[in-house]
N, C-alpha and C positions, 0 to 999 in steps of 0.2 A: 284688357291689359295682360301684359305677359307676366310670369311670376317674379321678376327683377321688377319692372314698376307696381305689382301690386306690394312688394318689398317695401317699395320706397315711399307708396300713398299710406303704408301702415304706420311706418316711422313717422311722416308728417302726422298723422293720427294721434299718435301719441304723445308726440311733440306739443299738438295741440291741447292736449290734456294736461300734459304735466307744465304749460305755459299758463294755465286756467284761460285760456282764448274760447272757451266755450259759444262766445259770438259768431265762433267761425267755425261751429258744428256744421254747417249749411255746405259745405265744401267737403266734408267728408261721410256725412248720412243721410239718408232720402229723408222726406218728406215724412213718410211713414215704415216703420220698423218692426220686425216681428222680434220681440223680444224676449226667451224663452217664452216661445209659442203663445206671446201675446202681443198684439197690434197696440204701438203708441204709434203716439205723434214724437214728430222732430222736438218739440216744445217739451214734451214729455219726457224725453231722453237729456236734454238739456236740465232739466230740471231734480232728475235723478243724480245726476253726474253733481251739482249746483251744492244738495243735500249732503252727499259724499262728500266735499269738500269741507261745507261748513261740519258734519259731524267727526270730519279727519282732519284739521287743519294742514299734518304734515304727509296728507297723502302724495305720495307719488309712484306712478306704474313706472316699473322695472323690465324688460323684456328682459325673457333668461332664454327663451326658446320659443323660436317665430319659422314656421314652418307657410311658402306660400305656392298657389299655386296661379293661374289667370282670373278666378272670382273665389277664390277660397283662402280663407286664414286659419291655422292654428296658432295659437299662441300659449307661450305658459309664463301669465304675468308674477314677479317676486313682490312681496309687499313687507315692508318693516314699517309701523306707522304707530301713531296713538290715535288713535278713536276716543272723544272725549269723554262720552257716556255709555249707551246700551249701543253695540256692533253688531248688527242680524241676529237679536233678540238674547245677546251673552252681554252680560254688565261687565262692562271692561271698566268703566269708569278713569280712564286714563292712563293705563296700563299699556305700554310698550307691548304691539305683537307683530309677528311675521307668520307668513301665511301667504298663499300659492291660489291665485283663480288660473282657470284653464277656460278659455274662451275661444271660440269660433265663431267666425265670421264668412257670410254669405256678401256677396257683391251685387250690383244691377246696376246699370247704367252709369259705371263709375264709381259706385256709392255703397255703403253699406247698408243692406236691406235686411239682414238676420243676423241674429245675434245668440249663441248657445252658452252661457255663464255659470259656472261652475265653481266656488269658493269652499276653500277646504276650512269648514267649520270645526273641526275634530282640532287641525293642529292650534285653532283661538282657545278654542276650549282648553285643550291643556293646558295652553302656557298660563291661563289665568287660574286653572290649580296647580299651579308651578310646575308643572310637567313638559318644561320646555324640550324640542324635540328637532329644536336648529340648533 
């Protein structure tokens, strides 16, 4: 792909996440995934994404900054959400937070094969000792 359609397979990507079409993960990542440098399955990934919903109800990925190139993604996703209980091991318990992942993606055969994810813990933290810093 050139970096205009890998542009435009990201936005379906996303599209697809923030539709919950999770059914239709199969159209946008292999089989198998390395995901910070561990091998799941497509089922696996699904199933991660599956969890994040039901513990975020009102999650939704934001692109702020989407850098592409023929098999490569940057991206730097915006998150404003509640998380309803414990969020990556911080008791939000319900609490409104925003906070920024930085993700990279590797491609193969069309698809997305790696995956680098990077969630900024520090700015959760704060905001739940009110040290909000958006």
């Amino acid at each position: 792909m050139d970096s205009l359609a890998t542009r435009h397979f990201y936005q379906r990507y996303i599209d697809c996440l923030n539709n919950r079409s999770l059914g239709d993960l199969d159209q946008f990542v292999s089989q198998t995934v390395i995901y910070n440098q561990n091998q799941i399955s497509l089922k696996d990934y699904q199933e991660m994404l599956t969890q994040n919903f039901r513990d975020i109800p009102d999650l939704y990925f934001h692109v702020d900054l989407l850098l592409t190139q023929e098999n490569e993604i940057a991206c730097r996703l915006n998150f404003s959400c509640t998380p309803v209980t414990v969020f990556m091991g911080i008791p939000v318990h319900g609490q409104k937070v925003s906070f920024s992942e930085h993700v990279f993606y590797r491609l193969a055969g069309n698809k997305i094969s790696e995956v680098w994810s990077l969630i900024d813990k520090d700015a959760i933290r704060d905001q739940i000792k009110g040290e909000f810093l958006f």
